[in-house]
N, C-alpha and C positions, 0 to 999 in steps of 0.2 A: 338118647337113652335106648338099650334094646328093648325089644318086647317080653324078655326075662329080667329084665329089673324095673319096669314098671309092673311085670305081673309082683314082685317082691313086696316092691313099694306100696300096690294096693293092697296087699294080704296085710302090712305094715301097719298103714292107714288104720284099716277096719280094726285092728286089736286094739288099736290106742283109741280111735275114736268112741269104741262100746264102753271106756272109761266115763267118758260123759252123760251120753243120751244115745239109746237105741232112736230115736226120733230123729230123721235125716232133716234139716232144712235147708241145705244146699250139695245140690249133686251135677257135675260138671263132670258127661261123657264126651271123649275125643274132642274136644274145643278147640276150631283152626281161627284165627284169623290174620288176616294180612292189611298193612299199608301199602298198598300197592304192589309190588314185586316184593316186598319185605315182610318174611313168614314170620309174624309177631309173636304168637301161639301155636302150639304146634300138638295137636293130638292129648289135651288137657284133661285128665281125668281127676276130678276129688272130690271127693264127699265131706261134709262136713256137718256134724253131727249137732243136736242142740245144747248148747251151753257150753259147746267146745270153745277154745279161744289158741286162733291159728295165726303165728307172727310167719310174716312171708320177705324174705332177704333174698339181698341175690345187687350184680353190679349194674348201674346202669344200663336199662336198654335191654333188660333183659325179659321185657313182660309183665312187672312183678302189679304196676298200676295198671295197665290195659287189662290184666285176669281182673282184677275185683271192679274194674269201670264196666266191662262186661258182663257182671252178676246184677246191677240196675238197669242195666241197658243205657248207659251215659254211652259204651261204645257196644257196636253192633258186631257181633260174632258171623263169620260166614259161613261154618261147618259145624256139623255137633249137636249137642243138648246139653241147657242149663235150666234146669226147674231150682227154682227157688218157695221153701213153703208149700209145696204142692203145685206149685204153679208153674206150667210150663212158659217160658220167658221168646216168643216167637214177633211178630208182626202184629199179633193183637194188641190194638191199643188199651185196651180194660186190663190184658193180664198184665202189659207194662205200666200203668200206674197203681194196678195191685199193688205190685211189686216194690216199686218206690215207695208207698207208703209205710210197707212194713220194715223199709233196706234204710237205716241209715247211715251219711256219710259224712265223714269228716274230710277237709282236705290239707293241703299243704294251704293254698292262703284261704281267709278264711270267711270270704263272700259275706259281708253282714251288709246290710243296707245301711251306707254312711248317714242320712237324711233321717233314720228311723232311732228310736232310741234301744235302749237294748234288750227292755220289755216287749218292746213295741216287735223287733228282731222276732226274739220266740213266739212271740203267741200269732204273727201273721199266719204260719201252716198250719195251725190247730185249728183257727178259727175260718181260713178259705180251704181249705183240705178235709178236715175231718166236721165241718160245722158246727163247730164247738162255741156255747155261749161264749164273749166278751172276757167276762167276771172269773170263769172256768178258766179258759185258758189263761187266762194273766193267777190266779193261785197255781195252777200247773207249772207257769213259767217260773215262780217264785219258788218254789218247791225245787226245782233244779238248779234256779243260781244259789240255791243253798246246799244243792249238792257239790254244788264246782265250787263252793266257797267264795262267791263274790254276790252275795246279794244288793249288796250297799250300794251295786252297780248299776241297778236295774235304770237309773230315770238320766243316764251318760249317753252318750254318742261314740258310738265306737272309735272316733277318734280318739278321744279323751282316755281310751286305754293300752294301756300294755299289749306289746303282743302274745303272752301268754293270757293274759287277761280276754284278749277276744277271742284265742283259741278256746279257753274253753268256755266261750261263750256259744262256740261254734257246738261245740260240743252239748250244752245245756239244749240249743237249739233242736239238734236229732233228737235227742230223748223225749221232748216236747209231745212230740210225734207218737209217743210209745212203741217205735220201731221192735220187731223180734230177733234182727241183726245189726248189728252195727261193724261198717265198716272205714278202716281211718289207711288214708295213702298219705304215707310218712306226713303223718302233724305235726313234726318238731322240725322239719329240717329248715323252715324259713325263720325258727325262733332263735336269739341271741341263747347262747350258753348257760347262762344265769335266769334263763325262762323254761328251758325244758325241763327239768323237775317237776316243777310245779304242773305243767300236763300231764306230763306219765305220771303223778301220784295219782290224779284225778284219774286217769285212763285204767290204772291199777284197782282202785275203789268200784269201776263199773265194772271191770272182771272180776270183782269180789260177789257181784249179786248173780253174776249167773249168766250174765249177757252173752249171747252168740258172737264174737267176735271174728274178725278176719281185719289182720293188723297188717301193713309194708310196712317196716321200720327199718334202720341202719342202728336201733335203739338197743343192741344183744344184750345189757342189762335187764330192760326190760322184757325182754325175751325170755330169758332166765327165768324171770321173776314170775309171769301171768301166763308162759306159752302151755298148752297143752301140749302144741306138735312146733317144729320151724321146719319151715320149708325154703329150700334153696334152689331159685332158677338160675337159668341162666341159658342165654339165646332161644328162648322162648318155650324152653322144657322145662318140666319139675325134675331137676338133678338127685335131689335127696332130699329125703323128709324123714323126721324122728323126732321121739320128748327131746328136752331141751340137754339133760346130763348125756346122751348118748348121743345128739348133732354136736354139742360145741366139743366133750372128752374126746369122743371116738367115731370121727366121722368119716364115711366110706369111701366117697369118691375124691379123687388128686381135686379134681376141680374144687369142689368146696373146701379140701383142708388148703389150697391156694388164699381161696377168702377171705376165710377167719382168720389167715396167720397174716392178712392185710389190713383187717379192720381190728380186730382184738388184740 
């Protein structure tokens, strides 16, 4: 991208975002990083404002899970600035589990501890994390598996459920936490066809309250449906970004209308 259409794009950015929250909670200037000789990110700038809800597309390989594993620090940026919440996100060990504590993350699979039940799942981060009584965190946990509509589930082993069933177990999980972002790298793509509804209704309902979002999806329904802004990478640059009727109707660059006339 030149440097006259990321200046576009940030000028873009900023209009839509002020739709939300003048309250920046994630600001990401020039962000490089590399696998080795392979430039992953490439001069990353966004901002993302509070109670925004940002779905990020783009083809394999293009960045779209290393940008937001970068915002917790799952992966390590070499160049740039990422403040997350005020916090600047460096080598300090205190600002990185700040950070984590308020960042939560959904993934493609969905890490429950098999041996633990699915009570037992949520309320371990409240109560070693945040030292939250026993009794407290386990109402807290109950409180969310009846957000994700499976409470009946609580005293199972994750075995014993569905994969959408422990997704958005995964899901109840972060919220546990009382995170001020939440962040999901495509949740749906390891679920059978007849499971993902039942996530994105769940993922739809938490962008109903306000939650700061930053979604990878291959989900453009859903996109449609919760996005505030989509954003479109590809080979490690943000290609285009726009609300959702003005990226999927009318959208600028040959390379993303390549995309969509591949996925939609």
């Amino acid at each position: 991208m030149t440097s006259t259409e990321k200046q576009d794009t940030a000028k873009g950015q900023g209009k839509l975002a002020s739709a939300a929250s003048s309250e920046v909670m994630i600001q990401l200037t020039k962000v490089n990083k590399w696998y080795g000789d392979f430039h992953v990110l490439k001069d990353i700038d966004l901002t993302v404002h509070k109670g925004e809800r940002i779905v990020v597309c783009g083809p394999s390989g293009s960045g779209k899970s290393t940008l937001i594993r970068c915002i917790n620090h799952l992966e390590e940026h070499q160049e740039g600035l990422i403040v997350v919440d005020g916090i600047t996100l460096d080598k300090n060990l205190k600002n990185i589990d700040h950070i984590r504590t308020e960042v939560g993350m959904v993934f493609q699979s969905f890490n429950l501890f098999p041996h633990l039940t699915i009570l037992e799942n949520l309320t371990l981060g409240p109560i070693w994390t945040r030292k939250m009584p026993k009794t407290e965190a386990q109402a807290i946990a109950m409180k969310y598996l009846e957000r994700v509509k499976i409470p009946e589930q609580a005293d199972k082993f994750p075995g014993q459920l569905s994969g959408g069933q422990q997704q958005r177990v995964a899901i109840a999980r972060s919220l546990c936490m009382s995170p001020k972002i939440m962040l999901f790298d495509e949740p749906t793509s390891a679920l059978d066809p007849e499971m993902i509804k039942e996530v994105l209704d769940v993922m739809v309902e938490l962008a109903d309250t306000g939650m700061t979002m930053i979604v990878v999806t291959h989900e453009m329904g859903f996109a449609k449906t919760i996005a505030d802004r989509v954003i479109f990478m590809d080979e490690g640059d943000i290609v285009e970004e726009n609300e959702p009727n003005a990226f999927f109707n009318n959208p600028q660059h040959e390379r993303t209308k390549l995309f969509l006339s591949q996925i939609l």
